[in-house]
C-alpha positions as CSV (number, residue, x, y, z in Angstrom):
1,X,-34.4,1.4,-37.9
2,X,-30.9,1.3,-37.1
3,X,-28.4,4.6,-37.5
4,X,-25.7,3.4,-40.1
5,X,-22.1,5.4,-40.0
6,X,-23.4,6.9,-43.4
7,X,-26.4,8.8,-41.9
8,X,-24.0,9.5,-39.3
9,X,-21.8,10.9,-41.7
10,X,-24.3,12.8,-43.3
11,X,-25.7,14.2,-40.3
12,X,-22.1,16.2,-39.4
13,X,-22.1,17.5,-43.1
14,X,-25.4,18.9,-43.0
15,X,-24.4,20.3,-39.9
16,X,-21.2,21.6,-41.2
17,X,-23.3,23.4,-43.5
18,X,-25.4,25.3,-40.9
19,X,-28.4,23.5,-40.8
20,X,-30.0,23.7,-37.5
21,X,-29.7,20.9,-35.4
22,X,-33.5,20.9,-34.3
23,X,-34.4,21.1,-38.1
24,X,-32.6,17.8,-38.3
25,X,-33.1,15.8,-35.7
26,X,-37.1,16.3,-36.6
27,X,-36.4,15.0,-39.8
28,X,-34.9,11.8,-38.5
29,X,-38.0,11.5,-36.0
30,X,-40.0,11.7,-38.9
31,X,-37.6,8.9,-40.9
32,X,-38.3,6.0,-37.7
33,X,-35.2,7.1,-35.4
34,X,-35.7,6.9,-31.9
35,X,-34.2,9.6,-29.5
36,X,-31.7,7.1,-28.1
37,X,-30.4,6.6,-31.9
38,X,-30.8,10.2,-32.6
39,X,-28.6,11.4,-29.2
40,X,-25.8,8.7,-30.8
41,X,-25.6,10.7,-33.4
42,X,-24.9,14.2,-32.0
43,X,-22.6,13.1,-29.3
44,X,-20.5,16.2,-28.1
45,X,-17.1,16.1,-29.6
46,X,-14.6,15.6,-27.0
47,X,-11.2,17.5,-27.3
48,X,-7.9,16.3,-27.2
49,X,-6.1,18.2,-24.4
50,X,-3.2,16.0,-24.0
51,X,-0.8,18.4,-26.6
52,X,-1.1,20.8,-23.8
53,X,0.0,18.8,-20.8
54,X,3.4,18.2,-22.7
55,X,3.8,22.4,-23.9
56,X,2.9,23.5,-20.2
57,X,4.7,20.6,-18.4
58,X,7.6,21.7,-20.8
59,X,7.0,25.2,-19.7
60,X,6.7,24.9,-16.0
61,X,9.6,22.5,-15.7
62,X,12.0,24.6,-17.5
63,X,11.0,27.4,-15.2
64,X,11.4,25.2,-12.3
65,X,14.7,24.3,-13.3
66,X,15.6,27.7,-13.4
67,X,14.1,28.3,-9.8
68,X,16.1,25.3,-8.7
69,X,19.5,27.0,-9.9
70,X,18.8,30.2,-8.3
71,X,18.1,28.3,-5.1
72,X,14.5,29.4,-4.8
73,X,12.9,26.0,-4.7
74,X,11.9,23.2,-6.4
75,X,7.8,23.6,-6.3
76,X,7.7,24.3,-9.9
77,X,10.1,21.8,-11.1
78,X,7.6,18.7,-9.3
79,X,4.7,20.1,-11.0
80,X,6.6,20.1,-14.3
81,X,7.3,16.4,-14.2
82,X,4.0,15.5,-13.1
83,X,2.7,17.5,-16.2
84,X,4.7,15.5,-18.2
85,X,4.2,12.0,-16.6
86,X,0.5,12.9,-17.1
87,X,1.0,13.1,-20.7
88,X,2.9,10.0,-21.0
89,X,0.0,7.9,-18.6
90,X,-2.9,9.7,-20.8
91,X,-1.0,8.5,-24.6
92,X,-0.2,4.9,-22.7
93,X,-3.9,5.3,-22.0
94,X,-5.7,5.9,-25.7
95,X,-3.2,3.6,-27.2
96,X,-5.1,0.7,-25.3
């Protein structure tokens, strides 16, 4: 039996309803799923972390800058930029 993006779909709503995970996944044993179809369908949801790279590399630079002026070093400032080029590399990234 093959897991259609429907099921799939229904899965996460039953979820989002609070029904226990366990519950469900016996139920699709008991429909013809194997495990390797039924683990496809609770994959972990992976966050999206790139937001923060921009805010803190933001932060950090603007900070370093100020360091910079007040003749305190530059540490800050590098780390900054890299923030930010990490951002840029990581959006380059997804788009592909």
């Amino acid at each position: 039996m093959q897991m259609t993006a429907e099921k799939i779909l229904l899965i996460k709503s039953k979820l989002k309803k609070g029904e226990p995970e366990g519950e469900i996944k016996e139920q699709l044993r008991k429909e013809g799923f194997s495990d390797k179809e039924i683990n496809k369908a609770f994959l972990a949801h992976h966050y999206d972390m790139r937001m923060w790279y921009l805010i803190f590399g933001v932060l950090i630079s603007l900070f370093g800058l100020y360091n910079l002026i007040m003749e305190r070093g530059f540490l800050f400032l590098i780390l900054g930029v890299v923030l930010i080029y990490t951002f840029l590399q990581e959006r380059k990234r997804l788009r592909k």
